[in-house]
N, C-alpha and C positions, 0 to 999 in steps of 0.2 A: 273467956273474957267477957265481962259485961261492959255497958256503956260507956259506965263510969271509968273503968280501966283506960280505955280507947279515945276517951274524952281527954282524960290524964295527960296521957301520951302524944294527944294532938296539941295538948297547951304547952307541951314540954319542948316539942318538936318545934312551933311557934316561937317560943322564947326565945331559944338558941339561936334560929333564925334572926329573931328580931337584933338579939346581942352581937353576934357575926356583921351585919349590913352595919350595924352602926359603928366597930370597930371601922369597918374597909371604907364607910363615907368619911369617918375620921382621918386615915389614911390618905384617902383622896383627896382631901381639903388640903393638908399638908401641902401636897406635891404641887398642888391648884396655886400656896398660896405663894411660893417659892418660885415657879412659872412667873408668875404674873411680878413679883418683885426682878428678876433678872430682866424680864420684857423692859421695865421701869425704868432700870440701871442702864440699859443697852439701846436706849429710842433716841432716834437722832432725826433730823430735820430734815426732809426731800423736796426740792422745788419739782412742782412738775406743769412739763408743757401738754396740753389739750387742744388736740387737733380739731373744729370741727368740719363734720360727714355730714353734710347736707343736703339731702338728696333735692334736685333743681326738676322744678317741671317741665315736663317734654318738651319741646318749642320744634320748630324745622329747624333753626342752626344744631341742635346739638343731636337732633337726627338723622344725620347724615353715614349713610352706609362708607366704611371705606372697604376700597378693594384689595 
């Protein structure tokens, strides 16, 4: 086999490759866009309550050991 041969065969091996990913991103778009339209159809409105966690500086009243 010469270079050329092996050359050949790595642009061949390349192609397919590149034909393959671009079928399976096609694929995956698909299902991407079909996800995202159900998400669409299915979103509904949540009130929500937010506690806050505020951490207080040390002082004596709130250091008080209990027993």
């Amino acid at each position: 086999m010469d270079f050329s041969d092996v050359l050949i065969i790595i642009i061949v091996i390349l192609a397919l490759l590149c034909v393959g990913m671009y079928y399976l991103n096609k694929k995956g778009m698909k299902k991407m866009i079909q996800a995202q339209d159900f998400i669409d159809q299915n979103r509904t409105t949540v009130q929500i309550f937010v506690i806050d966690k505020r951490q207080e500086k040390p002082s004596p009243s709130n250091m008080r050991c209990f027993p």
